[in-house]
C-alpha positions in Angstrom: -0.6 18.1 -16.0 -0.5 21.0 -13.7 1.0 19.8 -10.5 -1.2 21.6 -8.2 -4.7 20.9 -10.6 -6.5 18.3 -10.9 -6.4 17.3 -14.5 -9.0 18.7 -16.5 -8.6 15.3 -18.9 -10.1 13.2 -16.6 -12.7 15.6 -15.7 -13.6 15.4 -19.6 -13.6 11.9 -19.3 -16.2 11.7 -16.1 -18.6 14.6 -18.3 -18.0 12.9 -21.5 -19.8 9.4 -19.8 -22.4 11.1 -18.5 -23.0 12.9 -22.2 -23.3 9.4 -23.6 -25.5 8.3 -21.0 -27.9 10.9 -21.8 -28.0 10.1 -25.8 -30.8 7.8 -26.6 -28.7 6.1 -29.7 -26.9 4.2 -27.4 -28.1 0.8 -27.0 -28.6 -0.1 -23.0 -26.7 -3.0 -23.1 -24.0 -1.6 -23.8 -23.6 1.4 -21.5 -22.0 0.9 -18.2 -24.8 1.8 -16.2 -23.2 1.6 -12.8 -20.8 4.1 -13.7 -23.2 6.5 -15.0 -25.2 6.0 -11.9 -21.9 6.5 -9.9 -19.9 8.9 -11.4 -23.1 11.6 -11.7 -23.1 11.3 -8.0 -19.2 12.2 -7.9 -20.1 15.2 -10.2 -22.6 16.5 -8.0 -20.4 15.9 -5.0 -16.9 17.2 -6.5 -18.2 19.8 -9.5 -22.1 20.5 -8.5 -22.4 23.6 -11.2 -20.9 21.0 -13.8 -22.8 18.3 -12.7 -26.1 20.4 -13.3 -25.4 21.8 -16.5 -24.6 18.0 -18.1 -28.1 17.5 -17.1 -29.9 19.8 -19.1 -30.9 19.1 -22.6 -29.1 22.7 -24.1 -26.3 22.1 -22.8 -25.6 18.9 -24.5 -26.6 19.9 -27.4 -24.1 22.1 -27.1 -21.3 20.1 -26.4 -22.4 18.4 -29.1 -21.7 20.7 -31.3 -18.4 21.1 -29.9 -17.8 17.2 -30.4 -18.7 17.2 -33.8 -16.4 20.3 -34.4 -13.6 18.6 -32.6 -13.5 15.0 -32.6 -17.0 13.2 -33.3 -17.8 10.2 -31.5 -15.3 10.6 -28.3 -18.4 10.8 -25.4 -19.6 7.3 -26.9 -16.1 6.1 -26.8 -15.6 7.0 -23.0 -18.9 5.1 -22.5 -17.8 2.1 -24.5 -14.2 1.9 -23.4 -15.6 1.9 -19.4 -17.9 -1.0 -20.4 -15.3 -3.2 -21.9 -12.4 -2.5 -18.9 -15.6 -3.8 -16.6 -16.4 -7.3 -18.3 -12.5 -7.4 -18.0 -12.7 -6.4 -14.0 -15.7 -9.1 -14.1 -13.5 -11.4 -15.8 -11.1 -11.3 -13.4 -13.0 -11.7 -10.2 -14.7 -14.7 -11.7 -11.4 -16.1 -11.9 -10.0 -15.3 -8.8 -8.4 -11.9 -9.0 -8.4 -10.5 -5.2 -7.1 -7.3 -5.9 -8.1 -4.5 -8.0 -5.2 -1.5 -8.6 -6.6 1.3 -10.4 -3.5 3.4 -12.0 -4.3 6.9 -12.6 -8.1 6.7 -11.4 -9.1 10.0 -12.1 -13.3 10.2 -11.5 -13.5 6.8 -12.5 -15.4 4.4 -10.0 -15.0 0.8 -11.3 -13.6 0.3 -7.8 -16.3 1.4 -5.9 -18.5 -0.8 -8.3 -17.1 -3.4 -7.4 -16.3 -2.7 -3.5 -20.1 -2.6 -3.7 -20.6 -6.1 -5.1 -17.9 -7.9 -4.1 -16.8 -6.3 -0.5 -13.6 -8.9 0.2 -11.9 -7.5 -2.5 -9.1 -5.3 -2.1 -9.5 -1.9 -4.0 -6.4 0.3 -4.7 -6.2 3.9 -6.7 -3.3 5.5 -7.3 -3.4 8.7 -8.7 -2.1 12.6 -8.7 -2.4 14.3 -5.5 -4.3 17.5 -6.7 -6.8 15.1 -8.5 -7.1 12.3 -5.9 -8.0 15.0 -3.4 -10.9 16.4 -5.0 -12.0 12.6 -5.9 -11.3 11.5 -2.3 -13.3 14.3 -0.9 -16.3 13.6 -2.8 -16.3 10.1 -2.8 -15.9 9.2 0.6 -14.1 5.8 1.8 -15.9 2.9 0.8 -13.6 0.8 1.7 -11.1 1.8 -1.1 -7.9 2.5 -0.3 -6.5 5.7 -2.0 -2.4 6.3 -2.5 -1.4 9.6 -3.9 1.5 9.7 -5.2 3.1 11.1 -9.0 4.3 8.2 -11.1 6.3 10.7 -13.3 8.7 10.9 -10.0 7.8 7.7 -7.8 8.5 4.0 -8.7 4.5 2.2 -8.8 6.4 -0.8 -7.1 7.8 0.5 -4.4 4.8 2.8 -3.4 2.7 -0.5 -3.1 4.9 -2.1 -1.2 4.5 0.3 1.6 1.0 0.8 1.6 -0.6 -1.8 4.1 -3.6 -2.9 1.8 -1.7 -3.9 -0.6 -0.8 -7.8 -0.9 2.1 -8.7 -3.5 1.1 -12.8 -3.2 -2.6 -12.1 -4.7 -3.6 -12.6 -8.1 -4.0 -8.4 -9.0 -5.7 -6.5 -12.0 -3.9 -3.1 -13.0 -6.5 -0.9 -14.7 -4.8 2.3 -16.8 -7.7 3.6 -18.6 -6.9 6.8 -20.6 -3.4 6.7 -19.1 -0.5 5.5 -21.3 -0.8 8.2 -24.0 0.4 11.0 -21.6 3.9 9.1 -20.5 6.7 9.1 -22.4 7.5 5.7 -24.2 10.3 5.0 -21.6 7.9 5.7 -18.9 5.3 3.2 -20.3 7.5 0.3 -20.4 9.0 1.2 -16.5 5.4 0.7 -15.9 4.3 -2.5 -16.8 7.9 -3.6 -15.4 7.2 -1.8 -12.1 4.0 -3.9 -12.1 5.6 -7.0 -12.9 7.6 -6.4 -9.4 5.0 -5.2 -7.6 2.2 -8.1 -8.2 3.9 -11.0 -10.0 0.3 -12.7 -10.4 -1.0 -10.0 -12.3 -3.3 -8.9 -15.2 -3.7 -5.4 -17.0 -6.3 -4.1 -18.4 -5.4 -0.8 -20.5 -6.2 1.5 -23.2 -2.9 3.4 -25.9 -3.1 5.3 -28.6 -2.6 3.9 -32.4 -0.1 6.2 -34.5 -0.6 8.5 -36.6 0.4 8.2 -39.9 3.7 10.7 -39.0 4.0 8.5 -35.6 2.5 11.2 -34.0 0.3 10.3 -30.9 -3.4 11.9 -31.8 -6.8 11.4 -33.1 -6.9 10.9 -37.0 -10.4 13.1 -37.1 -9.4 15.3 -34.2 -8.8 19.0 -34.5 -5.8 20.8 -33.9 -7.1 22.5 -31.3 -7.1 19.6 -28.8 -3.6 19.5 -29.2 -3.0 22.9 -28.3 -5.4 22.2 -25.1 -3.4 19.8 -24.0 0.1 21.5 -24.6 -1.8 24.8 -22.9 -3.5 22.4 -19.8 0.3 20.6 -19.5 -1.5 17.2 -20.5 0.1 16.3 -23.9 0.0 13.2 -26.0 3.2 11.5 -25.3 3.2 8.4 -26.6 1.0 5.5 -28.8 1.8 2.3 -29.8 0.9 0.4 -33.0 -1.3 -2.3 -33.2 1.4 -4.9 -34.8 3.8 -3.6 -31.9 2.2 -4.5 -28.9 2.8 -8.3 -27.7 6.4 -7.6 -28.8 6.2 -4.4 -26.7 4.9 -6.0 -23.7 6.6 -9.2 -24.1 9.7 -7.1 -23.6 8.1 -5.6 -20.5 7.5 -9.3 -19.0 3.9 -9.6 -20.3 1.7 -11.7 -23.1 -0.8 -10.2 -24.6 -4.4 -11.7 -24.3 -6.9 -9.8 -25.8 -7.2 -6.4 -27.9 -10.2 -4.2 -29.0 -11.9 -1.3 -29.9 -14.5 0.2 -28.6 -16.9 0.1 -31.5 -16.7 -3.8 -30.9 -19.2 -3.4 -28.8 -21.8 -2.3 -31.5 -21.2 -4.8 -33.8 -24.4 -6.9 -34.6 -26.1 -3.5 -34.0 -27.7 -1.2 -36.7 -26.2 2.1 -35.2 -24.2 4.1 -37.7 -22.8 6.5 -35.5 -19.7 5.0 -34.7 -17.2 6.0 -32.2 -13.8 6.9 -32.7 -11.4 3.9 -32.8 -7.8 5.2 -32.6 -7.7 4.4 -29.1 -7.6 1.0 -28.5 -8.5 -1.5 -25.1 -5.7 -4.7 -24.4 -5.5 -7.1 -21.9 -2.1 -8.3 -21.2 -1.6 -11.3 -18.0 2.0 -11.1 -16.2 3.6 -14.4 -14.4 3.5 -17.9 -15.2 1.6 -18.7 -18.7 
């Protein structure tokens, strides 16, 4: 990304949810309602033009269109995605997670979801400083703590470890939604080391690309165009990881692999037929003793 703007990604991202949100196909029980709640009040707080136009029925119809012409079922992913990284936040709490690290937040607000409903937890985001500034402005404290720092250039283990909130003893849950994809393969693997160090009691919940069929990182029904987006925005694909791969992947990185999904899980046992893309995949991987 551009290092002094806030990446336009993860503002896609935080409109994308709120598109879904809006779309009546979308079976209730399956949409993360807190975040939708949430994250339109970020939008009006951080982006209030934005945040208005998402509102108003032309102009998702328009960005519909542009979905369709670009890569059809993304906003539905966004919303499905969110929900399963929750039920794995929930998850975790229930079984006595204390801490909550949120690696490359964006305008995400799982952790002021669950600051709100669980208060004794410790809630960390780590992000970019030219995107955690805007998000920090217009989200207040709540009792989150926010570290801004650039992972591309600082080790994730040794910015915890100087941060005061943070507690290396408690059982943790890393979060890096929509994250991986834009580090090098190198980089991805120092990660999941780095949080090895950092919180040796530790879970991660996290979303990579699959392949595509030349290896590529990408979207098999995306246009060409969002590649040249990201090139022209400094936020390109990077890496992906097939399917197969991953528990040998991570097992070299110090981690097992406990769950993985897609996002269209969620509908299964539904009669929708819109269907959202499914190249991007959502794993849980635990860290420690097994």
């Amino acid at each position: 990304m551009k290092p002094d703007k806030p990446s336009r990604t993860a503002l896609i991202v935080a409109g994308g949810l709120q598109l879904a949100g809006a779309r009546a196909s979308l079976p209730a029980a399956v949409l993360p309602v807190d975040a939708l709640r949430l994250g339109e009040q970020l939008l009006r707080r951080a982006y209030p033009r934005l945040a208005y136009l998402l509102r108003k029925a032309w102009f998702q119809r328009l960005c519909g269109l542009v979905e369709a012409a670009t890569l059809p079922g993304i906003c539905m992913h966004f919303a499905l995605r969110k929900q399963i990284l929750r039920r794995h936040a929930q998850a975790a709490l229930a079984a006595g997670c204390t801490q909550v690290i949120v690696v490359g937040a964006g305008f995400d607000t799982l952790c002021a979801e669950l600051k709100a409903a669980r208060p004794d937890v410790c809630c960390i985001e780590i992000d970019h400083p030219a995107t955690q500034a805007v998000k920090r402005a217009a989200a207040g404290g709540d009792g989150i703590a926010f570290i801004a720092a650039d992972l591309a250039r600082q080790d994730l283990s040794s910015v915890l470890a100087t941060h005061p909130a943070f507690h290396r003893a408690a059982s943790t849950l890393f979060v890096a939604e929509g994250l991986l994809m834009y580090m090098p393969l190198n980089a991805v693997r120092a990660l999941f080391e780095q949080m090895a160090t950092a919180a040796p009691h530790c879970h991660v919940a996290f979303t990579w690309l699959q392949p595509l069929a030349n290896g590529h990182p990408g979207f098999r029904q995306g246009s060409r165009l969002i590649d040249v987006w990201l090139r022209w925005r400094g936020e390109p694909f990077l890496s992906s990881m097939a399917r197969p791969g991953l528990a040998s992947f991570l097992a070299d990185a110090g981690f097992e692999l406990e769950r993985l999904e897609v996002s269209g899980d969620l509908l299964n046992g539904t009669d929708l037929t819109e269907r959202p893309i499914e190249d991007e995949y959502v794993a849980l991987a635990s860290a420690g003793p097994h």
